[in-house]
C-alpha positions in Angstrom: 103.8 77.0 36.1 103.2 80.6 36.9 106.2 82.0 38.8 106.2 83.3 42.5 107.9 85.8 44.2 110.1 84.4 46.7 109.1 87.6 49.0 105.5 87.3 48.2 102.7 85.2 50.4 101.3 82.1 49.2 98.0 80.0 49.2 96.7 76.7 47.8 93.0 76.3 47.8 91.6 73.1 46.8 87.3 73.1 45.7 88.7 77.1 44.7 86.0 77.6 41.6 82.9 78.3 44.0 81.7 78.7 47.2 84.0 78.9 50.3 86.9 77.8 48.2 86.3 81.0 45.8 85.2 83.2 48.9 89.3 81.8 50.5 90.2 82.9 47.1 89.0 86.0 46.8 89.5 87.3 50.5 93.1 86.2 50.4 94.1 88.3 46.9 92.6 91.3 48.7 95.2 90.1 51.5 97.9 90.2 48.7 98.6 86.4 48.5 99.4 84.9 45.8 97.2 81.9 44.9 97.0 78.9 43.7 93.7 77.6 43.0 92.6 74.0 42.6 89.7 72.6 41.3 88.3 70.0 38.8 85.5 72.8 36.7 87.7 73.3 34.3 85.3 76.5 32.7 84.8 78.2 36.3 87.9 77.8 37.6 89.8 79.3 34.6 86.9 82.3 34.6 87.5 83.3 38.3 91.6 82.8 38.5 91.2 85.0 35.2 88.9 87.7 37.3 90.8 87.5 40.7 94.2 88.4 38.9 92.9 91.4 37.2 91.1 92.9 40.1 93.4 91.9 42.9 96.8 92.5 40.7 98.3 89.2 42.2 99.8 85.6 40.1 96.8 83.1 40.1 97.5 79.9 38.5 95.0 77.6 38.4 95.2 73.7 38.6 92.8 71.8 37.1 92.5 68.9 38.7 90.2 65.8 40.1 90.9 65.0 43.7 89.0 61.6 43.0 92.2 60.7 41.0 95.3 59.9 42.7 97.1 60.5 39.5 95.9 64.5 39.7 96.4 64.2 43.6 100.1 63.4 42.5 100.1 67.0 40.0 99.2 68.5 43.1 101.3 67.6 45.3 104.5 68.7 42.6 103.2 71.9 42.9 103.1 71.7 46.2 106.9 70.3 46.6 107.7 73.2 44.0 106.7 75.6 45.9 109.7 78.2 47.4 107.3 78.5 50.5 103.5 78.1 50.6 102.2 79.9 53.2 98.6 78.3 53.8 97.3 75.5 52.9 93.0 75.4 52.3 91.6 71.7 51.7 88.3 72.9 51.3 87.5 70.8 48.5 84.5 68.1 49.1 81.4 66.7 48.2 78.0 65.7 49.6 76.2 62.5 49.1 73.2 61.9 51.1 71.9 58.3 50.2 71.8 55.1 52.5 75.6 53.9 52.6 74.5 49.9 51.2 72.4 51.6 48.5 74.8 54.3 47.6 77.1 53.3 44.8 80.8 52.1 46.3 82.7 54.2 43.9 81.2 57.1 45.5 82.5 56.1 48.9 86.3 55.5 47.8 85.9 58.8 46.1 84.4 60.9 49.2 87.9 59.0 50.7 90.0 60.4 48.3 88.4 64.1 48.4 88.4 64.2 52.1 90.7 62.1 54.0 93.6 61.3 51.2 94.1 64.4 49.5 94.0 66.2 52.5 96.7 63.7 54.2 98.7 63.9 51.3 98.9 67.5 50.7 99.5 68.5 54.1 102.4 66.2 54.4 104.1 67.4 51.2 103.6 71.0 52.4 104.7 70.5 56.2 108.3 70.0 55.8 109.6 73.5 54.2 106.4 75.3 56.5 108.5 73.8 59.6 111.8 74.6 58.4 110.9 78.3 58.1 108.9 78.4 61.2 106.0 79.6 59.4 102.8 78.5 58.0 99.5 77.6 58.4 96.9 74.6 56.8 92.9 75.3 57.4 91.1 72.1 57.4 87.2 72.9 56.4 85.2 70.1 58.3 81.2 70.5 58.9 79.0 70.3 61.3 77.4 67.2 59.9 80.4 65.0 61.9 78.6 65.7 64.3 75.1 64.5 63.5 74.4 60.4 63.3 71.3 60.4 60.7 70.5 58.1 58.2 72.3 59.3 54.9 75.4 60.8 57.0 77.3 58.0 57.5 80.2 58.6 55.0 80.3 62.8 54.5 80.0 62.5 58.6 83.0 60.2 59.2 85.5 61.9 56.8 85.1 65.1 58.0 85.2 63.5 62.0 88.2 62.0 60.9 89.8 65.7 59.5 89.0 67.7 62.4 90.3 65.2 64.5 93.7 64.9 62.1 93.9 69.0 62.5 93.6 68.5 66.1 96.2 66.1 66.5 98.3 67.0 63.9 98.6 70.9 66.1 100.2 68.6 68.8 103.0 67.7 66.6 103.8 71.1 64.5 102.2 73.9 67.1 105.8 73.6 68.5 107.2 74.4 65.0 104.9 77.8 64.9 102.7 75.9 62.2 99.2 76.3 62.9 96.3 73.4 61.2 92.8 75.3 61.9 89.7 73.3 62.0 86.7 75.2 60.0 83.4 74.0 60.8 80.7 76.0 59.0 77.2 75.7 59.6 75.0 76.0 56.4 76.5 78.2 53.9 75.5 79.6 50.8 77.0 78.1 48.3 76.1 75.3 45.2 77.5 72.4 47.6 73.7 70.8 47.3 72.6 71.9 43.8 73.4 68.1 42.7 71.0 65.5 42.1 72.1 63.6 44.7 70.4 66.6 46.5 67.0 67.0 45.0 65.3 65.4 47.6 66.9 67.2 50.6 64.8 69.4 52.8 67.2 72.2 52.5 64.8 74.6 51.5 62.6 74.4 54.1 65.7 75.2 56.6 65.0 78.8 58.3 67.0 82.1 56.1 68.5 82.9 60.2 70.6 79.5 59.6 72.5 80.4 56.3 75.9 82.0 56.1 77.5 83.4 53.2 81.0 82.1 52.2 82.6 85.4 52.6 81.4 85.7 56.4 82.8 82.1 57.3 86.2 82.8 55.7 86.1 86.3 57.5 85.6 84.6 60.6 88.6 82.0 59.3 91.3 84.4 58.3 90.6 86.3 61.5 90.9 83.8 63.8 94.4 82.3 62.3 97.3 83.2 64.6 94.4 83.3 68.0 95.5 80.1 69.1 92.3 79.4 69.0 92.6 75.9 66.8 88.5 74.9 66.0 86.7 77.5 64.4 82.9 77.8 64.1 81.9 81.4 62.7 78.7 82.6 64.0 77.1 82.6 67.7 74.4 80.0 66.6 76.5 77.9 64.8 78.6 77.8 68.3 75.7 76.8 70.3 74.8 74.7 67.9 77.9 72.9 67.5 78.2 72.7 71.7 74.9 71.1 71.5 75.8 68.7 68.9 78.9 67.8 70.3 77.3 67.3 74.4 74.2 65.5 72.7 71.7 67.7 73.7 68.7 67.3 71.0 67.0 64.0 70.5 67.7 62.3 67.1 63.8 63.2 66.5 64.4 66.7 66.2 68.1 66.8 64.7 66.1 64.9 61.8 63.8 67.6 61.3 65.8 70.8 61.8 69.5 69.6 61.3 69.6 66.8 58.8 
């Protein structure tokens, strides 16, 4: 286990080897933290902990690990209990699988469990305790606008992440007091390899308008300089606001959510 400054800022980022996770990883090293990095692509996640640390000049270890597997949640969660103080806490890692929930194989539900609602639990409860004794910390929550949308083929990636940006809302009621802050992230579509899976060869993603699409680094932008607002939900992006008001106040038909949103 790499060692930590005391003094020195610190950040665990689960789904760390691409996408947003990488983009957290990256844009906090330029912030100086020190990183932990969590991910189960082995290859990747060595290549980029290996490229943050020489051009950020910060310790990166990385932690290979499968968030399906409570065994490797456990691994996690010693690092976590390690820890002299960890400053934030991302749980960005997740998956995406599209199909009909009774056709869809049921070890992929109880895994989409584990990867959103479990590991998530888990690791913000081991982290809480020392982030309240010091009166300082922070745990971003990375949700999606799908919980949101009822469509055929949403019915499991919708629910778990429903259920986490409800548990970062409720969760603020208990720890706000504590100056601990749990920040709901609800990107729109992002550019990342999130749907370059063959559960995903089907999808209509590539008819969806370029205007839509974020990049990761402008969502964790947005994320990073929202922390410490108050503001506990954040959507980066003016559409993506309207978007998600609309959503939530069920303003489009089911008709036309299927054709431009699903």
């Amino acid at each position: 286990m790499t060692s930590i400054d005391p003094e020195a800022r610190l950040a665990l980022i689960t789904g760390a080897a691409s996408g947003i996770g990488a983009a957290f990883a990256a844009g906090l090293a330029a912030k100086n933290y020190g990183l932990w990095l969590v991910d189960k692509q082995h290859d990747a996640l060595i290549a980029m902990a290996q490229d943050i640390a020489a051009r950020h000049g910060v310790p990166v270890t990385p932690i290979v690990a499968d968030l399906q597997s409570v065994a490797d949640q456990d691994r996690v969660i010693d690092f976590i209990s390690d820890a002299p103080a960890l400053d934030l806490l991302v749980n960005n890692a997740g998956f995406g699988a599209p199909q009909l929930f009774h056709t869809n194989r049921p070890e992929s539900h109880f895994a989409m469990l584990q990867v959103h609602v479990v590991a998530p639990v888990r690791f913000s409860r081991a982290a809480l305790p020392a982030m309240i004794a010091r009166r300082k910390g922070a745990i971003i929550n990375v949700c999606s606008m799908a919980q949101y949308i009822r469509t055929p083929g949403n019915t499991m990636y919708g629910a778990t992440k429903l259920f986490l940006d409800d548990f970062s809302q409720r969760l603020n009621l208990e720890v706000g007091a504590h100056g601990i802050e749990i920040q709901s992230l609800i990107p729109g579509y992002t550019i990342s390899n999130f749907g370059d899976t063959e559960e995903y060869e089907h999808s209509r993603r590539a008819a969806i308008p370029a205007f839509l699409w974020s990049s990761a680094e402008s969502v964790v932008e947005t994320s990073l300089h929202q922390l410490g607002s108050g503001r506990l939900k954040c959507v980066p992006g003016t559409f993506n606001r309207v978007l998600e008001f609309c959503l939530k106040h069920g303003l489009f038909s089911l008709p036309l959510i299927q054709r431009w949103v699903a």
